[in-house]
C-alpha positions in Angstrom: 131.2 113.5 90.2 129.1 110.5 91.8 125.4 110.6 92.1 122.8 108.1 93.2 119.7 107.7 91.1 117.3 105.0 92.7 120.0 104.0 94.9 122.6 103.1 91.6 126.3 105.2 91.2 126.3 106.8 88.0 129.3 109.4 87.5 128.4 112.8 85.7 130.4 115.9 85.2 130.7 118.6 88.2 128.4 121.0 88.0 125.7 118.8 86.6 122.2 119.6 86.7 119.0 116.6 88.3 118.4 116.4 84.2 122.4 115.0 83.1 121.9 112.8 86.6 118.9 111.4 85.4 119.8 110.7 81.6 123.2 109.0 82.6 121.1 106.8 84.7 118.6 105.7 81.5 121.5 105.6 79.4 123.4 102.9 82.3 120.2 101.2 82.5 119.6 101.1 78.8 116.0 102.5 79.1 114.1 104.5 76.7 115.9 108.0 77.0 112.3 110.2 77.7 112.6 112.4 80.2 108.3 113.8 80.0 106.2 112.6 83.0 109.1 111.6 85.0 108.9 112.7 88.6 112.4 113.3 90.7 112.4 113.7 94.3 115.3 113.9 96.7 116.0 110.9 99.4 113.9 113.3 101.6 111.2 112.9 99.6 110.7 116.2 97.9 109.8 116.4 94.4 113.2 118.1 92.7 113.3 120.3 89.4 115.1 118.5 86.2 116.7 122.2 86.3 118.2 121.8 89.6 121.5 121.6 90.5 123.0 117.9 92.4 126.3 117.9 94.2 128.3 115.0 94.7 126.8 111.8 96.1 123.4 113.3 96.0 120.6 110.7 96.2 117.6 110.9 93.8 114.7 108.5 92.7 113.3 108.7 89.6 109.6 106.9 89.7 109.8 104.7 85.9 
């Protein structure tokens, strides 16, 4: 499945939760893999759980 995170495709499994999205996305990006103080929000705006569930070509920003 295809997910945005800060507007760049990175592919997870189906089923994935915010939390897989977000560590494919540091992993692609080659940052530091630490997932404490990171804030998620949705392209609406609203701050998202790491716990949540993402369906395909769901848009999130993580703020770095």
């Amino acid at each position: 499945m295809k997910v945005f995170v800060n507007d760049i495709e990175v592919k997870t499994y189906y089923g994935a939760k915010v939390k897989s999205a977000v560590m494919a996305f540091l992993r692609n990006q080659q940052l530091p893999i630490n997932l404490e103080g990171l804030e998620v929000r949705d392209q609406w705006n609203n701050v998202i759980d790491m716990n949540g569930s993402i369906r395909s070509n769901s848009k999130i920003y993580v703020k770095l």
